[in-house]
Phi, psi and omega in degrees: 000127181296134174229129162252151244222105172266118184257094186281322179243195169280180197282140137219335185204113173280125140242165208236148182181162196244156171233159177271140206207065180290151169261188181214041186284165181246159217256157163288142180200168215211122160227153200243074174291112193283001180295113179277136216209129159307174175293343187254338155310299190279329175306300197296300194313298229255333156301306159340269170337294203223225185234329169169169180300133190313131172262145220228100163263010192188158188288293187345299183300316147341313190266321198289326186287339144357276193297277184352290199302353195324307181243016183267341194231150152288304195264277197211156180209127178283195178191180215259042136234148195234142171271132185266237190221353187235148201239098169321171125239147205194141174270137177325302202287161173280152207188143168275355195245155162235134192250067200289067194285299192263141181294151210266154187234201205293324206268070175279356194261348174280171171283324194215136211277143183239185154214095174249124160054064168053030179214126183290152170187184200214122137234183198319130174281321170351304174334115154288156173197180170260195193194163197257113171257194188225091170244136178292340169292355185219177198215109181109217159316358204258343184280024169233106195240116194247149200289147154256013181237176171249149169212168167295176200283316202281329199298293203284356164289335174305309191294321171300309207277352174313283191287328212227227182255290217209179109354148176256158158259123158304116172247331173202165185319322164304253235269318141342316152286345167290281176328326208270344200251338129354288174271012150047056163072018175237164213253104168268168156265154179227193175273039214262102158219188192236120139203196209262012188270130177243166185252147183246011150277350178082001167318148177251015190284145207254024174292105155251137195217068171289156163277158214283305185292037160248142202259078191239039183259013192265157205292319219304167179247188184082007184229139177263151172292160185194130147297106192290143137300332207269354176235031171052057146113351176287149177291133165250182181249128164270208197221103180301005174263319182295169228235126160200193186294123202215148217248162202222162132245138197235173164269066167286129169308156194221114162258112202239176200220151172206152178277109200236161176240136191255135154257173196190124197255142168222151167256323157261120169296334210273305179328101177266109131335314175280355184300121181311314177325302194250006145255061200227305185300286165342300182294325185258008143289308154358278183308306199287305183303340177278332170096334182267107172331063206234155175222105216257185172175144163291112182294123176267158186283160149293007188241035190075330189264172198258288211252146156243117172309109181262149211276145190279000000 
């Protein structure tokens, strides 16, 4: 227990008393305001407020914001991604990083990433095929699976994140050689695609969690992410004027507490420690000498009084 020691005169009579010491650190925390706000409307509010519209880097987060959300909203709730005009490339599983691991082969102009013979490349996501998923639940080669059916690229990221963790991503020579001896020389899908969605905290996290028919590979702008009800927390894109309830990441004060024990040397014996006055006189020397934005109070004894004389 930390102790701080006040010597106001020379030593004639110790007495002993606890004081409260709350802190304030701040806690990060996803908050859900229900004043319904266009999306750009809720961006200024939440910058304003807190620090910014929520941003979604993992399935985990995803599911807790979900439940929370359960019974709260009707419609739609935004959240901090928007389309923007320049068209990314981003690995399905999630990730802050793009892992331009393998060369690139002539064909970039589709959406959704293909893989042959050690080279990335791209087509129409519709194209069924067959496709590499990936699980984090398993370990060495077994954590790569290759489909024995074909689907379009959003069908088989639903079905990998179902069954398995996600898409698989190339990231290096090692996990390369696994895919490569997998596809045996057939143009599968991975977790590869391109589109024009940004995050408004500026995050490159490359998390999407579309229903497999939403269409989101297309030019137009004006339209914002909204957490659905109707697709039980999965995302559509909106028309960024309409107005709904929407989630911050906000900074909440966090309030803790520590115990600190004071002793206290006197020179007039006369001099009442319980007197409220004068342990009122104490707390602001106490604060002012710390320097610190702190709020001190006094613990009482069970017999009411705060400092008790202690016997040498």
């Amino acid at each position: 227990m930390k102790q701080l020691t006040l010597v106001l005169e020379t030593h004639l009579i110790l007495l002993a008393g606890m004081c409260f010491l709350p802190l304030y650190p701040y806690q990060i925390q996803n908050v859900l305001f229900y004043s319904p706000k266009t999306w750009y409307e809720a961006q200024s509010y939440c910058r304003e407020k807190c620090i910014d519209l929520l941003t979604f880097d993992n399935m985990k987060q995803i599911e807790t914001i979900v439940n929370f959300l359960e019974n709260k909203y009707n419609d739609a709730v935004w959240f901090g991604l928007w389309k923007g005009k320049t068209q990314r490339w981003h690995w399905s599983m999630p990730s802050n990083d793009f892992y331009n691991y393998l060369p690139w082969g002539s064909n970039t102009n589709y959406n959704c990433g293909t893989y042959e013979n050690r080279s990335l490349s791209s087509d129409p996501c519709h194209y069924a095929k067959n496709f590499l998923c990936f699980d984090g639940k398993k370990k060495g080669a077994e954590q790569y699976i290759l489909s024995s059916a074909t689907m379009g690229w959003s069908e088989a990221q639903n079905y990998c994140r179902t069954n398995h963790t996600d898409l698989t991503s190339v990231r290096n020579d090692a996990e390369n050689q696994i895919i490569q001896s997998l596809a045996n020389g057939m143009d599968v899908w991975i977790g590869l695609f391109k589109d024009p969605w940004e995050w408004s905290d500026q995050s490159n996290s490359s998390l999407r969690y579309w229903p497999v028919e939403q269409k989101i590979w297309t030019e137009e702008t004006e339209h914002c992410g909204a957490l659905m009800k109707n697709e039980s927390g999965k995302w559509g894109q909106l028309p960024c004027s309409n107005k709904y309830p929407f989630l911050c990441v906000c900074k909440v004060k966090e309030t803790t507490v520590k115990v600190i024990k004071l002793r206290i040397s006197l020179q007039d014996s006369g001099l009442d420690l319980n007197n409220p006055t004068i342990q009122e006189n104490i707390l602001k020397q106490l604060m002012a000498s710390t320097g610190a934005n702190i709020n001190l109070k006094w613990r009482k004894q069970s017999s009411g009084k705060v400092f008790i004389k202690e016997i040498p």
